[in-house]
Gaussian input, Z-matrix of N, CA and C with variables (Angstrom, degrees):
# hf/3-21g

backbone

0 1
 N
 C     1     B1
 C     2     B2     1     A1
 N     3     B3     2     A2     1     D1
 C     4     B4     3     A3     2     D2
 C     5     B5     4     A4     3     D3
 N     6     B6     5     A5     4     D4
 C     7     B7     6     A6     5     D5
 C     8     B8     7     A7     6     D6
 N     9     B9     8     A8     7     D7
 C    10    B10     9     A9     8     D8
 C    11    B11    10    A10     9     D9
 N    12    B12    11    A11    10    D10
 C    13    B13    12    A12    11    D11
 C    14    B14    13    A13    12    D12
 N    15    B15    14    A14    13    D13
 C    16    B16    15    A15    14    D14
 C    17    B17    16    A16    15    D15
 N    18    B18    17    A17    16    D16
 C    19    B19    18    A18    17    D17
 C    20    B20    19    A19    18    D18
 N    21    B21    20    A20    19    D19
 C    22    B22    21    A21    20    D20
 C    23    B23    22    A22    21    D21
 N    24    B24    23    A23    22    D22
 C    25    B25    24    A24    23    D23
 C    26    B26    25    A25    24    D24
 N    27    B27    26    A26    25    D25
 C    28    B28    27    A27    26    D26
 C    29    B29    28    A28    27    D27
 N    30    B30    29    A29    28    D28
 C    31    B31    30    A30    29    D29
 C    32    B32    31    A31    30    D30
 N    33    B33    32    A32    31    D31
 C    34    B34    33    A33    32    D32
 C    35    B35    34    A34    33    D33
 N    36    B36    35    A35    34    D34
 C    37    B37    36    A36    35    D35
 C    38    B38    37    A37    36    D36
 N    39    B39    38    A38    37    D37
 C    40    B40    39    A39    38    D38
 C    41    B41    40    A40    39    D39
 N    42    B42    41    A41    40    D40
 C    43    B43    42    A42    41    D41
 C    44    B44    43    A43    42    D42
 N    45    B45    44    A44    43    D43
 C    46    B46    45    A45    44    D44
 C    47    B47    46    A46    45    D45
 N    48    B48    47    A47    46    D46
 C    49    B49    48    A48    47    D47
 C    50    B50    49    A49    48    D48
 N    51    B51    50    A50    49    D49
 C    52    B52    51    A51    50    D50
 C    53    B53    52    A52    51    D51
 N    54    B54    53    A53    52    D52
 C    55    B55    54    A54    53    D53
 C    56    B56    55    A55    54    D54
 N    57    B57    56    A56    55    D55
 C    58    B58    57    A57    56    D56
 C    59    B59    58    A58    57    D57
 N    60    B60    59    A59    58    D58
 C    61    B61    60    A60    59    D59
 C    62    B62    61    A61    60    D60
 N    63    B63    62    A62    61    D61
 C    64    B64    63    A63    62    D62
 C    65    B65    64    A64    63    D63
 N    66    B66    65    A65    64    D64
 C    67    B67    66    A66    65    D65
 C    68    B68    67    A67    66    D66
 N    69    B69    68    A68    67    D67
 C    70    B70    69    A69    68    D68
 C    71    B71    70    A70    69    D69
 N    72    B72    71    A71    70    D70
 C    73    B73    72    A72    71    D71
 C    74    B74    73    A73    72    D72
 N    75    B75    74    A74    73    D73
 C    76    B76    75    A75    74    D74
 C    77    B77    76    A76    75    D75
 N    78    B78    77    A77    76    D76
 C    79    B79    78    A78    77    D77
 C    80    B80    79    A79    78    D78
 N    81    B81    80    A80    79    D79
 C    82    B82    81    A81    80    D80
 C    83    B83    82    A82    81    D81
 N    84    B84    83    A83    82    D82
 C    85    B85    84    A84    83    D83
 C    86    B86    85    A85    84    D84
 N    87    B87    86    A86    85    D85
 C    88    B88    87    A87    86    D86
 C    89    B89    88    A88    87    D87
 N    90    B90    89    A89    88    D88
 C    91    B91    90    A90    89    D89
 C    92    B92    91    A91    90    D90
 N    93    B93    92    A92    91    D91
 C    94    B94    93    A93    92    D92
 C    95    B95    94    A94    93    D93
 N    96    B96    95    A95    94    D94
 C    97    B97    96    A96    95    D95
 C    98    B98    97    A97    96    D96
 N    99    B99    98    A98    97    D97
 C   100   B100    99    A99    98    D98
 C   101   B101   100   A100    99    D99
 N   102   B102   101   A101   100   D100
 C   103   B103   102   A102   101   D101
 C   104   B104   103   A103   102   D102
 N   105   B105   104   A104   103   D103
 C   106   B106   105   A105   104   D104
 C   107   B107   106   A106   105   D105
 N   108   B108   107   A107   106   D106
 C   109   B109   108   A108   107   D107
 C   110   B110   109   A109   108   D108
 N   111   B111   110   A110   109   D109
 C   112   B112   111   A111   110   D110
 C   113   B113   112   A112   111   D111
 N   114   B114   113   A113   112   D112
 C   115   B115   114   A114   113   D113
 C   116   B116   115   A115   114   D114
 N   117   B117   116   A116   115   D115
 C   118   B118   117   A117   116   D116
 C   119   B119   118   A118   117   D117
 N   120   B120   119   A119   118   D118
 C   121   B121   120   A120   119   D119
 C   122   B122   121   A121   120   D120
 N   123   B123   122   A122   121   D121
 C   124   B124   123   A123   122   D122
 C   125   B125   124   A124   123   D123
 N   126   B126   125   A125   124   D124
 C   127   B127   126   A126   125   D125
 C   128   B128   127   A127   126   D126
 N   129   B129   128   A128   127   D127
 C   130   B130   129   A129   128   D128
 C   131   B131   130   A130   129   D129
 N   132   B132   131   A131   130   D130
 C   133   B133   132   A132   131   D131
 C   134   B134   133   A133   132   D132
 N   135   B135   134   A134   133   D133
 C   136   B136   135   A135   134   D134
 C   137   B137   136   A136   135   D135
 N   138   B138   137   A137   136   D136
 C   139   B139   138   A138   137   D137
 C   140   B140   139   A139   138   D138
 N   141   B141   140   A140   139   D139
 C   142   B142   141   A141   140   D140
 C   143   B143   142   A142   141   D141
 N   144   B144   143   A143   142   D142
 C   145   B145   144   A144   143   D143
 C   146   B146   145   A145   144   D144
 N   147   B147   146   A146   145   D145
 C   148   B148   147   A147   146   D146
 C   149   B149   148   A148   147   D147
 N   150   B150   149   A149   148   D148
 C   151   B151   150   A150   149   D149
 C   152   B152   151   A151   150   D150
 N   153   B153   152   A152   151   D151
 C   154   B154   153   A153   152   D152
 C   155   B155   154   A154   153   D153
 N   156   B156   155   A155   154   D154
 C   157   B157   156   A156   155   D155
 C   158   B158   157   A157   156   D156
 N   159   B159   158   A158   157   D157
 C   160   B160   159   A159   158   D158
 C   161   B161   160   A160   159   D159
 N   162   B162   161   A161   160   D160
 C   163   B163   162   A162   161   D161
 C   164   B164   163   A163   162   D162
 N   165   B165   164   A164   163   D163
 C   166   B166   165   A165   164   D164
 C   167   B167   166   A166   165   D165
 N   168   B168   167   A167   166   D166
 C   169   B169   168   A168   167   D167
 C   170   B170   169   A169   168   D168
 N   171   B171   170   A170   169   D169
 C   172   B172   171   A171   170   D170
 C   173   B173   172   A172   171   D171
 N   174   B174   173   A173   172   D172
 C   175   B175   174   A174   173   D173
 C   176   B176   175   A175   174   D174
 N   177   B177   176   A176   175   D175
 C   178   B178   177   A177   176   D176
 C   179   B179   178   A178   177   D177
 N   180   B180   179   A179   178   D178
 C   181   B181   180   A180   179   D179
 C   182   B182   181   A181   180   D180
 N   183   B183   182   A182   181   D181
 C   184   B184   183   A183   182   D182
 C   185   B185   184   A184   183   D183
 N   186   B186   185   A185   184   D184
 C   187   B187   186   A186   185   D185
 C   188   B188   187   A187   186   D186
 N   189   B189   188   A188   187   D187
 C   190   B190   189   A189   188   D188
 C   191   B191   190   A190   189   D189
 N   192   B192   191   A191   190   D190
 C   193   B193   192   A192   191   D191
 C   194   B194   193   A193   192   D192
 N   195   B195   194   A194   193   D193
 C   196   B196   195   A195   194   D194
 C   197   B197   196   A196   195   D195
 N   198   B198   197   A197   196   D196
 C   199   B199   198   A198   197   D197
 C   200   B200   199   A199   198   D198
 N   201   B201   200   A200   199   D199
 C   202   B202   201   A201   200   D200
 C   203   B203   202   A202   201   D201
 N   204   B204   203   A203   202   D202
 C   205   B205   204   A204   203   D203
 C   206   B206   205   A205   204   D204
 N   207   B207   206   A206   205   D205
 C   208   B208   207   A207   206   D206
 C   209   B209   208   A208   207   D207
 N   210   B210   209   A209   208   D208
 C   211   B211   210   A210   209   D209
 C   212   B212   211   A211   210   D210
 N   213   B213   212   A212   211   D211
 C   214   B214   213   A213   212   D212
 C   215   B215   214   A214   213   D213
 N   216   B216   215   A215   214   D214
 C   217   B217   216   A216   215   D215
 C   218   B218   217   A217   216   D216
 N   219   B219   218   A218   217   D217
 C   220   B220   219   A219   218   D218
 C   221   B221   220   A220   219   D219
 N   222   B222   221   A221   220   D220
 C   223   B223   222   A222   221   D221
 C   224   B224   223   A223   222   D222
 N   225   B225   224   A224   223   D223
 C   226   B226   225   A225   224   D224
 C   227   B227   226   A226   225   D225
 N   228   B228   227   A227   226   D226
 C   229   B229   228   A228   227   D227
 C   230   B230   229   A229   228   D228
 N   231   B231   230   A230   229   D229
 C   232   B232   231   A231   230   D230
 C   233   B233   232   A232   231   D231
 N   234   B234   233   A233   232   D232
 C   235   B235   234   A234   233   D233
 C   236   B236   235   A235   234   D234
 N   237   B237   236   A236   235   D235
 C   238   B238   237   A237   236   D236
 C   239   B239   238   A238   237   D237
 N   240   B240   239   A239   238   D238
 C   241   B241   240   A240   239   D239
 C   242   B242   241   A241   240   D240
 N   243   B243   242   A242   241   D241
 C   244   B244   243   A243   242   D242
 C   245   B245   244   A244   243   D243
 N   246   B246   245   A245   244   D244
 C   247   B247   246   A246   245   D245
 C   248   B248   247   A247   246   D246
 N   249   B249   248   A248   247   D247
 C   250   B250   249   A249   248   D248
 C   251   B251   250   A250   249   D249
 N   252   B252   251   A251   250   D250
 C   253   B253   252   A252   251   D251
 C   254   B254   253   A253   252   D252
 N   255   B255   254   A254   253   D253
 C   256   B256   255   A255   254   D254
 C   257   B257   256   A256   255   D255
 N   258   B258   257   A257   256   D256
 C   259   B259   258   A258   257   D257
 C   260   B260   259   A259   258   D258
 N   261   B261   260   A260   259   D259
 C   262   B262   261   A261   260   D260
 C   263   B263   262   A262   261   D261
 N   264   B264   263   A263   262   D262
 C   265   B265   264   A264   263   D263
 C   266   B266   265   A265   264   D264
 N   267   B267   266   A266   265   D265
 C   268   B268   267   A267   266   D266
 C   269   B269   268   A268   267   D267
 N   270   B270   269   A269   268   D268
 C   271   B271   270   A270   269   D269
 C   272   B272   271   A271   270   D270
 N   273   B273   272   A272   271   D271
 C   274   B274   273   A273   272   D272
 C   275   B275   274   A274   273   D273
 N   276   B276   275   A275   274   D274
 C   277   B277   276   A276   275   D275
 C   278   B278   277   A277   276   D276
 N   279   B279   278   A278   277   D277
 C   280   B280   279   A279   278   D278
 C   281   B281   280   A280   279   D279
 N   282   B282   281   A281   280   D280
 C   283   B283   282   A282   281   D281
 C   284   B284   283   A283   282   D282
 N   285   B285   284   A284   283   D283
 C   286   B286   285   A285   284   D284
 C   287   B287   286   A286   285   D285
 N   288   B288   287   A287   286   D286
 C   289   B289   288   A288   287   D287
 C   290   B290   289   A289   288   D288
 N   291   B291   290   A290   289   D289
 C   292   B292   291   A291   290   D290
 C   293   B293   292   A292   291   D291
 N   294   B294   293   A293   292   D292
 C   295   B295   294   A294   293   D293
 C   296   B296   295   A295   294   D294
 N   297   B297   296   A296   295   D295
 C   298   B298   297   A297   296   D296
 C   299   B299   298   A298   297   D297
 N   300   B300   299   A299   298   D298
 C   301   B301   300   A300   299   D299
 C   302   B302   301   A301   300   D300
 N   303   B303   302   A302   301   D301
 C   304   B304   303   A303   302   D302
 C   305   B305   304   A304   303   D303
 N   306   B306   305   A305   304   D304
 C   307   B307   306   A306   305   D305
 C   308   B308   307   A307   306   D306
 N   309   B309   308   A308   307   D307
 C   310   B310   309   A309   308   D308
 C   311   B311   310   A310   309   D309
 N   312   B312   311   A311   310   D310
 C   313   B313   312   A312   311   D311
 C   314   B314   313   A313   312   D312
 N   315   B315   314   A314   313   D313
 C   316   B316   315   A315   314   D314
 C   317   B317   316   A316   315   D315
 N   318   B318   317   A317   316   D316
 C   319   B319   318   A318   317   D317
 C   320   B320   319   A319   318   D318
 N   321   B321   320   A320   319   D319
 C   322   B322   321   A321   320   D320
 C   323   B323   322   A322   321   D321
 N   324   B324   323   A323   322   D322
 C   325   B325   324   A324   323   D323
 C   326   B326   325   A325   324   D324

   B1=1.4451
   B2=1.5204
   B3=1.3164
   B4=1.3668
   B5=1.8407
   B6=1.1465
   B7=1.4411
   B8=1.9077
   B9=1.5276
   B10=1.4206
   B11=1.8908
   B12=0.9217
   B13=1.7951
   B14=1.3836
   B15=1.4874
   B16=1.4029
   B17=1.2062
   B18=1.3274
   B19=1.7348
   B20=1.3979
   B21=1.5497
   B22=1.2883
   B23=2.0081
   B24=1.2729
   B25=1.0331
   B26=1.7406
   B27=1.3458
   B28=1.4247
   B29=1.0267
   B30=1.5280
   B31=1.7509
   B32=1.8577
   B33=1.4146
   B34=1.5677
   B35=1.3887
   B36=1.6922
   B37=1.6515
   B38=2.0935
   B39=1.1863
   B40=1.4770
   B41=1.4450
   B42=1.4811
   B43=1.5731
   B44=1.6617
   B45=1.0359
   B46=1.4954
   B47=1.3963
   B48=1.2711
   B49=1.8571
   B50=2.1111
   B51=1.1174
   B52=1.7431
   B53=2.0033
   B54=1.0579
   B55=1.4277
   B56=1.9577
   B57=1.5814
   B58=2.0479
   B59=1.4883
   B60=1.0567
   B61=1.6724
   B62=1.0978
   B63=1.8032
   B64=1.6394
   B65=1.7720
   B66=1.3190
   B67=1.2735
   B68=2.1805
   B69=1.4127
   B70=1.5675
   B71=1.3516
   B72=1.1877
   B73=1.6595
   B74=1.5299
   B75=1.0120
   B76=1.8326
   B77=1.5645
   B78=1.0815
   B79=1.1460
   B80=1.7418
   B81=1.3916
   B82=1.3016
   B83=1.6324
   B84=1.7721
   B85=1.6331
   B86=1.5795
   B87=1.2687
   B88=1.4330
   B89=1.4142
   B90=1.7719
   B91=1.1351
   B92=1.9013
   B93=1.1671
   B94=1.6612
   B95=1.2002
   B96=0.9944
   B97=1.7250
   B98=1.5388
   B99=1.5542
   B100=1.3407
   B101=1.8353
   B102=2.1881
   B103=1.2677
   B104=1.4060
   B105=1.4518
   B106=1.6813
   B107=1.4715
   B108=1.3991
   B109=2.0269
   B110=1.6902
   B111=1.2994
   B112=0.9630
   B113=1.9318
   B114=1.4648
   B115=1.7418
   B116=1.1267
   B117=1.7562
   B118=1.1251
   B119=1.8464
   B120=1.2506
   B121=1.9060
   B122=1.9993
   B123=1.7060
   B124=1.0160
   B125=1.6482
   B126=1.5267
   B127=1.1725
   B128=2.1289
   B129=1.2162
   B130=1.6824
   B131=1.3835
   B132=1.4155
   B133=1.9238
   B134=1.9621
   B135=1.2491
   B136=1.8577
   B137=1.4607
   B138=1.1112
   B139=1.7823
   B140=1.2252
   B141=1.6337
   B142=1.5630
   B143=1.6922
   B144=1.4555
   B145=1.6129
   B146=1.8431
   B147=1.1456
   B148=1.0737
   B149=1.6411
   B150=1.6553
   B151=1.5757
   B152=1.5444
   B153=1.1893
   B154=1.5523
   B155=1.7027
   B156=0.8899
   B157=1.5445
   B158=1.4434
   B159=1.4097
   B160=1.3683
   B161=1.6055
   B162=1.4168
   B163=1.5984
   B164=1.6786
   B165=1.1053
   B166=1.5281
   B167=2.0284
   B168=1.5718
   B169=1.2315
   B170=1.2274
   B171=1.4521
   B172=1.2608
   B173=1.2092
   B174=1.6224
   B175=1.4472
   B176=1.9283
   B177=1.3531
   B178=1.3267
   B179=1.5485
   B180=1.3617
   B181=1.7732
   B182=1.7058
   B183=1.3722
   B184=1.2348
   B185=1.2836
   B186=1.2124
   B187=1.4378
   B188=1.4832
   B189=1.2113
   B190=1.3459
   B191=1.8187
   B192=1.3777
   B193=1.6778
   B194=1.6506
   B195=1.3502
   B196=1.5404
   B197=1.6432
   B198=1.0501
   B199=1.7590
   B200=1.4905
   B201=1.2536
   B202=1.6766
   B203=1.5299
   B204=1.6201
   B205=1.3126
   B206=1.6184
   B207=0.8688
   B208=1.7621
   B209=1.6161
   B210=1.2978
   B211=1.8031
   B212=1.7310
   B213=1.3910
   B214=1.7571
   B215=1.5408
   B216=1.4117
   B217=1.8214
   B218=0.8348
   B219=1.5228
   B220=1.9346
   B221=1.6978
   B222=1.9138
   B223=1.6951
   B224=1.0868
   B225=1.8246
   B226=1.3834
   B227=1.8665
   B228=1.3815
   B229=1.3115
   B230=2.2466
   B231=1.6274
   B232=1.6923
   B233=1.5518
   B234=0.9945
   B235=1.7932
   B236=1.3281
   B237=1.6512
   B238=1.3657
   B239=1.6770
   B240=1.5737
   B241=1.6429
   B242=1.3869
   B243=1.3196
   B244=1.2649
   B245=1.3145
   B246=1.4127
   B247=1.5165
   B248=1.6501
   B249=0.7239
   B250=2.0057
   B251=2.1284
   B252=1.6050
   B253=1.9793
   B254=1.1522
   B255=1.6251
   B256=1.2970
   B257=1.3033
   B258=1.5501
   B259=1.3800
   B260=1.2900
   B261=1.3228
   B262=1.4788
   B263=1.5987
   B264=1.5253
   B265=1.5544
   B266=1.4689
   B267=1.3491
   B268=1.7606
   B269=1.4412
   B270=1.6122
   B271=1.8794
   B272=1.1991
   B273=1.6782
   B274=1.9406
   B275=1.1782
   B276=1.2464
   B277=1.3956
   B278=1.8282
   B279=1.6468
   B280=1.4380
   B281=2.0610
   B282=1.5944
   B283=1.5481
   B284=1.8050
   B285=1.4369
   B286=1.6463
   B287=1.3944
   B288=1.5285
   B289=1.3592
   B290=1.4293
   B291=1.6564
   B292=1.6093
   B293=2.0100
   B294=0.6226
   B295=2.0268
   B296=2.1635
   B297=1.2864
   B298=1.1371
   B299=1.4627
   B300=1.1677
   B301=1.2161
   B302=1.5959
   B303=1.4762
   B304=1.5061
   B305=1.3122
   B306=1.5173
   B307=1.5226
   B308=1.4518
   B309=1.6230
   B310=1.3882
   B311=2.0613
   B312=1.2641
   B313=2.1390
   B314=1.6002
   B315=1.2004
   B316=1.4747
   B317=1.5726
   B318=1.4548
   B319=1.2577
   B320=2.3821
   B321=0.7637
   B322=1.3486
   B323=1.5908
   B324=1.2914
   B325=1.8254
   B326=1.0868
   A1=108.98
   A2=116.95
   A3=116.92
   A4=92.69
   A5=120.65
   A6=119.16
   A7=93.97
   A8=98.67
   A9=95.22
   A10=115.32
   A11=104.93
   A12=129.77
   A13=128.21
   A14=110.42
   A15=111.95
   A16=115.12
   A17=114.51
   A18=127.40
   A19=130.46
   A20=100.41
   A21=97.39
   A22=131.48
   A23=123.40
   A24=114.90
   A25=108.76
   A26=98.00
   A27=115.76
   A28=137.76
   A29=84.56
   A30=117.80
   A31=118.09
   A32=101.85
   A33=91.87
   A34=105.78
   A35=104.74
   A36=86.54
   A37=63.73
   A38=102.97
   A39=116.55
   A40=122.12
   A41=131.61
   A42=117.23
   A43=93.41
   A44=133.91
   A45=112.61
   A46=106.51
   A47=118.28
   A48=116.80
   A49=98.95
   A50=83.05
   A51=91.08
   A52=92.65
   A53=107.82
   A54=117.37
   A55=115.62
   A56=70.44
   A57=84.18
   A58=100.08
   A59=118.64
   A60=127.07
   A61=127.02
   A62=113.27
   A63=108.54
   A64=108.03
   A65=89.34
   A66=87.93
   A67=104.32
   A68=98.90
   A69=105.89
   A70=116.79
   A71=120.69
   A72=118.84
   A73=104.54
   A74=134.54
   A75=140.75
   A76=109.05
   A77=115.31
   A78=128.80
   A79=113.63
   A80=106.38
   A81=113.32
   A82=96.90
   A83=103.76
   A84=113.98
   A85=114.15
   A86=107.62
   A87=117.30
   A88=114.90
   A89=117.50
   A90=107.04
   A91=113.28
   A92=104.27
   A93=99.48
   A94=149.29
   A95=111.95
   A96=137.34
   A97=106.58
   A98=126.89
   A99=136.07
   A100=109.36
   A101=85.30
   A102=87.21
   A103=118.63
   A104=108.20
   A105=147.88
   A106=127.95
   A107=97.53
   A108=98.90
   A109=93.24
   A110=107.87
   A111=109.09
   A112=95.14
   A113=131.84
   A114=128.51
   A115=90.03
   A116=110.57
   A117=127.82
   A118=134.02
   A119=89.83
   A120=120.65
   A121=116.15
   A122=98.02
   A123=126.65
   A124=125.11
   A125=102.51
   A126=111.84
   A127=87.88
   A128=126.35
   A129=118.97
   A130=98.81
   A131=101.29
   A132=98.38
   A133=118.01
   A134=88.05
   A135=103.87
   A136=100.86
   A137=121.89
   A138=115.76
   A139=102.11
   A140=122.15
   A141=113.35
   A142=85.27
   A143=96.88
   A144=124.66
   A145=90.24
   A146=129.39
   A147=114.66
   A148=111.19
   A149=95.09
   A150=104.59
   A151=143.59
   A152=91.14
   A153=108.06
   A154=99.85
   A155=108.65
   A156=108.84
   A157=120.21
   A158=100.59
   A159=127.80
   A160=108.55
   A161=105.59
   A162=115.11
   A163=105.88
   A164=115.13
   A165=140.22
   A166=99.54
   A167=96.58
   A168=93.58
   A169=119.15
   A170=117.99
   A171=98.82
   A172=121.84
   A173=126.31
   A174=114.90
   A175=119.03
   A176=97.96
   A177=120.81
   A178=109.03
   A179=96.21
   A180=102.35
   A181=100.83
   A182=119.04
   A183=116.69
   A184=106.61
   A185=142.10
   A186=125.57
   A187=120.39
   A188=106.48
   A189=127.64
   A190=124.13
   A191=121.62
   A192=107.06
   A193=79.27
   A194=109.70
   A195=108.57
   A196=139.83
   A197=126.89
   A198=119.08
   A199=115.73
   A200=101.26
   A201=104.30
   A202=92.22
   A203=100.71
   A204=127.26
   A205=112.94
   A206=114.23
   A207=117.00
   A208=104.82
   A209=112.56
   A210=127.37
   A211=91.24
   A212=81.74
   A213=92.32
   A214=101.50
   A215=124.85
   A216=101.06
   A217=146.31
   A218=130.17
   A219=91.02
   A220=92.51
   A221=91.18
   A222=97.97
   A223=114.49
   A224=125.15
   A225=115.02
   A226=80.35
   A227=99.60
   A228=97.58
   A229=112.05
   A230=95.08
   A231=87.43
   A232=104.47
   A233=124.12
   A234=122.94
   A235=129.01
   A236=112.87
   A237=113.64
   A238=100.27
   A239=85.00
   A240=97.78
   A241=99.20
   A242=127.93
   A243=116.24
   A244=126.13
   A245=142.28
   A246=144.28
   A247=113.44
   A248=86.39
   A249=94.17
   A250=83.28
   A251=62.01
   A252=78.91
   A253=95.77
   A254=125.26
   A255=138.76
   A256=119.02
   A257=122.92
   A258=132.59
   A259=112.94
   A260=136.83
   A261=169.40
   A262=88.07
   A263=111.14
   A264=119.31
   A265=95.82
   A266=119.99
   A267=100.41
   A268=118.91
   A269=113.18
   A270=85.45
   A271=100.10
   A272=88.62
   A273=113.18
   A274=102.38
   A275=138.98
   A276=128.55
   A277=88.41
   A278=111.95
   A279=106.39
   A280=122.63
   A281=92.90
   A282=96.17
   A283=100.02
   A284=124.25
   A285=112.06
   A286=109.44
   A287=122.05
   A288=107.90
   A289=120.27
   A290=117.64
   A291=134.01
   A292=95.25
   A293=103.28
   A294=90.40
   A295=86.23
   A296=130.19
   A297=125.55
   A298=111.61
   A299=123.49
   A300=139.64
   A301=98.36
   A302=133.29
   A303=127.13
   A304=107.85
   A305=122.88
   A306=110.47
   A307=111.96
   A308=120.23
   A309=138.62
   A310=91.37
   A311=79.83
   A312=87.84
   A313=101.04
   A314=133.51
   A315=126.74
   A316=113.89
   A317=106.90
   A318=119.02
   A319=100.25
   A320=81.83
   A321=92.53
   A322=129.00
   A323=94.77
   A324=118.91
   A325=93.96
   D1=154.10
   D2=-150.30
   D3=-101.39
   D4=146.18
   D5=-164.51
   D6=-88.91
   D7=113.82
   D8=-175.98
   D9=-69.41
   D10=152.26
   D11=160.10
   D12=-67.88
   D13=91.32
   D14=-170.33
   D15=-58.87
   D16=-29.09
   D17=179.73
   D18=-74.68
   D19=-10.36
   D20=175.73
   D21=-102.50
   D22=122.21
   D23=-150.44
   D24=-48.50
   D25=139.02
   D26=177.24
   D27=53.00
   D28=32.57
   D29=165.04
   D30=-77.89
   D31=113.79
   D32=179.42
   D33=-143.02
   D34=148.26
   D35=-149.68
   D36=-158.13
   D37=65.69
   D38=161.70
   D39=-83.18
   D40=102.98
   D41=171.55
   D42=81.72
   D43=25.37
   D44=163.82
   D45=107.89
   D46=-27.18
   D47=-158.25
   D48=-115.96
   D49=127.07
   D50=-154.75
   D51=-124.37
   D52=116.33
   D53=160.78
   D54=-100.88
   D55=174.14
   D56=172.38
   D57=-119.91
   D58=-49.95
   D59=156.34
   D60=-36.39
   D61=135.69
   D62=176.79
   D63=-72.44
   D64=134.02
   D65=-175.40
   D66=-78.47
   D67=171.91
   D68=-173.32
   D69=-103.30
   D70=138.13
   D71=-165.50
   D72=-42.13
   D73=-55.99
   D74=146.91
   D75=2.33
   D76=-60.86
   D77=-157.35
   D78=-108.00
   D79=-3.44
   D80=-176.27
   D81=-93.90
   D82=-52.13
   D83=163.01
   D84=-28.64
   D85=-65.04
   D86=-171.18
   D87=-51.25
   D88=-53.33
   D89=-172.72
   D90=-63.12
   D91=-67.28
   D92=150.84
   D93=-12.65
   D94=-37.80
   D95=159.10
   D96=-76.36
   D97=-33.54
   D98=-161.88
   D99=-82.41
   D100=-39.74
   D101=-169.24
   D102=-73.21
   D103=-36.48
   D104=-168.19
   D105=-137.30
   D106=-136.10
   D107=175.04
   D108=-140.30
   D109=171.97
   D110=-171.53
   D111=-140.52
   D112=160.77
   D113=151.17
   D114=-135.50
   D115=149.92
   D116=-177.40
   D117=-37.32
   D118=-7.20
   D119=-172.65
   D120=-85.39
   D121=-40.46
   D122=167.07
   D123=-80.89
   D124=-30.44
   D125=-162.76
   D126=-95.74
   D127=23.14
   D128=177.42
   D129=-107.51
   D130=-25.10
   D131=-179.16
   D132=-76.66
   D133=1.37
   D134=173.35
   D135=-107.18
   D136=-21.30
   D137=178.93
   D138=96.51
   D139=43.47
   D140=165.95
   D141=-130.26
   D142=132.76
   D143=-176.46
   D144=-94.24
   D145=-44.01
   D146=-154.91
   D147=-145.30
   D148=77.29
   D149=175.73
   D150=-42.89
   D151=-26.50
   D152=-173.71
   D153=-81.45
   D154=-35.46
   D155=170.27
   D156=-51.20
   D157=-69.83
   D158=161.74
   D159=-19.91
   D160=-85.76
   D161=172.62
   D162=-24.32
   D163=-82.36
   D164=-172.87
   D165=-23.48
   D166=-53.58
   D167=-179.64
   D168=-62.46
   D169=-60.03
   D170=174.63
   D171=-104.15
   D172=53.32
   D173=123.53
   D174=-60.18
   D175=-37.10
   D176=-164.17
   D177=-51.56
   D178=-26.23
   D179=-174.63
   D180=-112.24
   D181=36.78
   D182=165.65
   D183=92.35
   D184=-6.07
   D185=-178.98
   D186=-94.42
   D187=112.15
   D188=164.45
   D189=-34.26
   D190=114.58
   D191=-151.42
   D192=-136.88
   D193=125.68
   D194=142.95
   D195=-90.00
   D196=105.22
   D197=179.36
   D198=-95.52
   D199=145.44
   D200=161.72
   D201=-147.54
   D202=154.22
   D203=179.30
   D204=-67.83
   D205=151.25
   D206=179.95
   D207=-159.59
   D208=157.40
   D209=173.98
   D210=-99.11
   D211=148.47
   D212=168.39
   D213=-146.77
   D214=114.18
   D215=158.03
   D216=34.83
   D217=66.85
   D218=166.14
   D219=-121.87
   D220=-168.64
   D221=173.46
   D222=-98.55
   D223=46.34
   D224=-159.11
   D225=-110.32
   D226=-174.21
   D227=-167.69
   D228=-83.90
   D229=-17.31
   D230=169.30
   D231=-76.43
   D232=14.22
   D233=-172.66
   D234=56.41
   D235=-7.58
   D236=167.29
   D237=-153.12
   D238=-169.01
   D239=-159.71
   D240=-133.20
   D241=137.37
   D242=163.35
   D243=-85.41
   D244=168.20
   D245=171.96
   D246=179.28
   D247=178.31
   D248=-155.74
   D249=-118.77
   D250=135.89
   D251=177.44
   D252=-121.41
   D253=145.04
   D254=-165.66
   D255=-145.56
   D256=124.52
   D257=-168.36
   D258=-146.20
   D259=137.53
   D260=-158.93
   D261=-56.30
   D262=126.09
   D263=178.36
   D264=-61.08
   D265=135.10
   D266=162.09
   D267=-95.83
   D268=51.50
   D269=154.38
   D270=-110.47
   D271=166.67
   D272=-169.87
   D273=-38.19
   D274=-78.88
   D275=-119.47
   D276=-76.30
   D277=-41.19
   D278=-175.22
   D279=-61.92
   D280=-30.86
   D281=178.66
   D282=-78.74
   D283=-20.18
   D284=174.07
   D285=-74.35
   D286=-32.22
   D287=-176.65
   D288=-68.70
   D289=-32.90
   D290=177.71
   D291=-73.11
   D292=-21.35
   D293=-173.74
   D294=-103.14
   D295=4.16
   D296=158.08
   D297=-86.28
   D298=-52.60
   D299=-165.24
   D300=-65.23
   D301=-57.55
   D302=-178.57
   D303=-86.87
   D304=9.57
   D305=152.93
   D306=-84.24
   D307=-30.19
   D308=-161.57
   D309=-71.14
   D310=-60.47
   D311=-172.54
   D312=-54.66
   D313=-42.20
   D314=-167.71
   D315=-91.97
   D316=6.44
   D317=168.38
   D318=-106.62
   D319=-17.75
   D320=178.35
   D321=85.50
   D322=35.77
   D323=-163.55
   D324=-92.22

């Protein structure tokens, strides 16, 4: 595998899977979700406004998603906020189909 280029635009070479292509908010979710978890708060600094969507889709295409609810901060007057953080079920067959799927997109399938 070719040692990717951090410098070059829309080069991402997260966990092993390395494009030349900008990758798609879809697919930015996914890897993120693949690597870790993500809540909708975390998930604006990747350029997804609207996670739950996101999720929805790709449950829709087979991917297996775990959520649980969590508080986070805010400056409102209960002092936090609730939201659901969501991360990639880990059994095999479901984490092989998600490391298929962002080999498939960064090949451009």
């Amino acid at each position: 595998m070719k040692t990717p280029d951090p410098t070059k635009a829309g080069s991402s070479a997260r966990n092993g899977i390395e494009s030349s292509a900008a990758p798609t908010k879809e697919e930015e979710v996914l890897r993120a979700l693949y690597v870790g978890s993500l809540n909708r708060f975390e998930a604006e600094r990747i350029g997804d406004h609207c996670l739950n969507s996101t999720i929805a889709q790709l449950r829709g295409k087979g991917v297996q998603l775990v959520d649980e609810w969590e508080k986070v901060p805010s400056r409102g007057s209960r002092g936090f906020t609730r939201v659901k953080r969501y991360w990639v079920k880990s059994e095999p067959g479901n984490l092989e189909r998600v490391r298929r799927m962002l080999e498939m997109s960064q090949r451009g399938e």
